[in-house]
N, C-alpha and C positions, 0 to 999 in steps of 0.2 A: 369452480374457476371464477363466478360471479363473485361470490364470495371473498374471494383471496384479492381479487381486484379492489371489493371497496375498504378493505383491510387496508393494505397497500397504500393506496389515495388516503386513507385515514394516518399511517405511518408517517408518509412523508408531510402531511400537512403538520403533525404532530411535531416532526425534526426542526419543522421553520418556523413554527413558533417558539419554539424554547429558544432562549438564552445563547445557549451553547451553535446557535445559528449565527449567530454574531460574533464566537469565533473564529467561526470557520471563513466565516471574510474575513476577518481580518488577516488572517493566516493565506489567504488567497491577494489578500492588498496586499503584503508584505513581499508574498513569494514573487509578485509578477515586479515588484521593484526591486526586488534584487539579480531577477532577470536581465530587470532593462539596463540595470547596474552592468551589473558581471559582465555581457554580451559585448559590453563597449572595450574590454581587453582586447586590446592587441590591434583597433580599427585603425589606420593608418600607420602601422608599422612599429613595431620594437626592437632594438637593438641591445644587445648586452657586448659591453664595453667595446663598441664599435662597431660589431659584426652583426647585420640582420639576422634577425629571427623567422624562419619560414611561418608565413602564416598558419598554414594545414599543420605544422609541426604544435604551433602553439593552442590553436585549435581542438588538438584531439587530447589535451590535456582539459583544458577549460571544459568543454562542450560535454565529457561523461563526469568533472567533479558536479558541476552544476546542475546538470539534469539528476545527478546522483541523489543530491539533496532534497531536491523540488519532489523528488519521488517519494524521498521518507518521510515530508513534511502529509504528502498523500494518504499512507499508510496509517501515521499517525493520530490523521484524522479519522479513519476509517474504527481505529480503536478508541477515539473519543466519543466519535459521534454512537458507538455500538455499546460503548459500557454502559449506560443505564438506559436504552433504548427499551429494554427489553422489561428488566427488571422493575422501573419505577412506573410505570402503568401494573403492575403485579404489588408495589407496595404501597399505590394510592387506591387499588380495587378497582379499579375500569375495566381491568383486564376480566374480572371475573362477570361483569355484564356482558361481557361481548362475548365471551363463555357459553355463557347461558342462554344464547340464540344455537341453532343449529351450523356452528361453527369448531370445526374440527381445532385439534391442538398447536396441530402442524402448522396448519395453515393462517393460526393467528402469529406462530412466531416465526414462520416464512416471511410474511408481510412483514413483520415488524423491521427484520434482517433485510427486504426489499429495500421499505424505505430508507432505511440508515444506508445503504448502498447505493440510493439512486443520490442522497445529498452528498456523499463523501464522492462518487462517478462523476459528480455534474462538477463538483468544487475541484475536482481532480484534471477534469478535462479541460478546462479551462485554464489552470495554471497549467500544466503541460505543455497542452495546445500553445499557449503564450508564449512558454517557455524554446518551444520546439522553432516557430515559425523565426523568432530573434536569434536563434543560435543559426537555422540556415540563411537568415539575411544578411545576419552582420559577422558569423563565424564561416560561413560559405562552410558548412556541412551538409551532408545529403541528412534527405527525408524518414530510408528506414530504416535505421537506424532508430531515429526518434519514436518510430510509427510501432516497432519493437518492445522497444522501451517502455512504453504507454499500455501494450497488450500486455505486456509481464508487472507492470502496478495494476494495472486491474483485478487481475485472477490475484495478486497478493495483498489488495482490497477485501475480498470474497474470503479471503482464511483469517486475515488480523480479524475482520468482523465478526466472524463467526466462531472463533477462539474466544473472542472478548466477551459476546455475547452469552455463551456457554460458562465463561468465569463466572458474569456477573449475577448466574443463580446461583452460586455458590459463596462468594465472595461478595463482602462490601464493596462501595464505591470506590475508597481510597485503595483498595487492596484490587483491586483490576485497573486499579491507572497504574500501581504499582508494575503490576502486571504486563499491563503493555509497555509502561517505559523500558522494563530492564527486558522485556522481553526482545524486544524490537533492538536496542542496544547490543545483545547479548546475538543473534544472530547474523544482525550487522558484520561483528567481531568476526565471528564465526566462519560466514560464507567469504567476507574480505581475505581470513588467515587461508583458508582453502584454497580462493582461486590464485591469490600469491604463489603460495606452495605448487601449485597446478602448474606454473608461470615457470618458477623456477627450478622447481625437480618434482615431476611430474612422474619420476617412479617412488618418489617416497607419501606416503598417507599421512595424513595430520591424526595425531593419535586424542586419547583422553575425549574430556566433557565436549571441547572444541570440534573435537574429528568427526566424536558422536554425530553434536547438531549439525556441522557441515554436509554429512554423506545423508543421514536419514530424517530431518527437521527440514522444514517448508523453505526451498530457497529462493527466498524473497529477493535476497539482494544480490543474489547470484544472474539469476535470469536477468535482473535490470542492469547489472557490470557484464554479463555475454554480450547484451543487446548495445550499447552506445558504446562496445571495446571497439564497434567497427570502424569509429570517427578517428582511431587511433594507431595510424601506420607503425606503428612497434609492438602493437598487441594482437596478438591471432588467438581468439577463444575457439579457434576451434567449432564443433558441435555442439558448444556445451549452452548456449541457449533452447534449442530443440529440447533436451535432457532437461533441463530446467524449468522447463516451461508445462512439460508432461509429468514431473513432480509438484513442478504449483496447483493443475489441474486436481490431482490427486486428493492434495490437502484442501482445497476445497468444495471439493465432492464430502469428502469425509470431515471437513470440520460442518460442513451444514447437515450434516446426518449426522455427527454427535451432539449439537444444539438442538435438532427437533428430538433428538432420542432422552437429552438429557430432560426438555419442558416437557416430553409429554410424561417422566415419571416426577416431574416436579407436584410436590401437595401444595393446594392452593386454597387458603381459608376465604371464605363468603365473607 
């Protein structure tokens, strides 16, 4: 456990010096202004061609596109900061000294997955948090909702990371951002086309590649549109966050057990 601790502290100090730390602010400057942006829809009243617009009506539109977004930018990150986390201490040879002390496989690239987790969690919680606290002030939405929201990017933090991570011994650099763009895009689709279809005829199943990833693929953006459908008096999801949420577990239970499964049969030259 000592062990895995100064790994870990070695991890993250490692994430914030790199380059790629200056990203992910910027990418946090950006999200919390578009926050402060967006949140000012609708403050003193909108009318379309004469007739008011209930606020809570306009509300429960704005308040899940916006946190929608703030979420994938989260995700995102979670698959940048994880694509050569892993790998490029493995192709500059660091990795094979810290090897070569009485340090398990596991638990060098447990840490390594820590720290890329605790910067994408902390850069995450922050534009969230931000995001969350402006939409109940200025969109008068409730709290859990948001508090939701935030638990279902987290756990879908923990799988994009760990999926990327797992790529990036296998695959180049360009080919795991590849990776998580179309990946992260391509479920988007996915769980969007689902919970429509759920929405609107909810005894028909979404068939083909679509239906595939919607029913049995990690739904990332399922749990996060269950979670802030509640701001939205025309949308009833239903149970279908609970469900979603015990499938995000799932995957990543199992994508951080096929990352330590895949390093520890990775071959690592001296």
């Amino acid at each position: 456990m000592r062990a895995f601790a100064v790994l870990a502290w070695e991890s993250l100090r490692d994430a914030l010096r790199r380059r790629l730390a200056i990203s992910v602010a910027l990418v946090l400057v950006l999200g919390v202004a578009a926050a402060q942006s967006c949140t000012q829809i609708g403050v003193g009243g909108v009318s379309i061609q004469g007739a008011p617009v209930e606020p809570r009506l306009l509300a429960g539109y704005v308040a899940p596109l916006l946190f929608g977004f703030q979420a994938l930018a989260v995700l995102a990150m979670a698959g940048l900061v994880a694509s050569d986390h892993l790998a490029r201490p493995l192709a500059e040879g660091s990795a094979v000294l810290w090897l070569a002390r009485p340090v398990s496989r596991a638990a060098f690239a447990g840490a390594r997955l820590a720290g890329a987790l605790v910067v994408t969690l902390g850069a995450g919680a922050l534009l969230l948090g931000a995001t969350s606290a402006l939409l109940v002030v200025r969109q008068g939405v409730a709290i859990a909702p948001a508090l939701a929201g935030c638990a279902a990017t987290a756990l879908g933090a923990v799988v994009v990371a760990s999926l990327t991570m797992t790529a990036s011994l296998v695959m180049g650099r360009t080919a795991v951002l590849l990776f998580v763009g179309l990946g992260l895009t391509f479920a988007a689709y996915a769980n969007g086309v689902g919970l429509v279809s759920d929405l609107v005829h909810p005894d028909v199943e979404v068939g083909g590649l679509v239906g595939a990833m919607n029913r049995f693929g990690p739904p990332l953006f399922t749990a996060i549109a269950a979670a802030v459908s509640a701001w939205n008096p025309h949308v009833d999801a239903g149970d279908s966050w609970p469900h979603a949420m015990v499938r995000l577990a799932a995957w990543s239970v199992a994508g951080v057990a096929l990352l330590l499964l895949r390093f520890r049969r990775r071959e690592i030259e001296s």
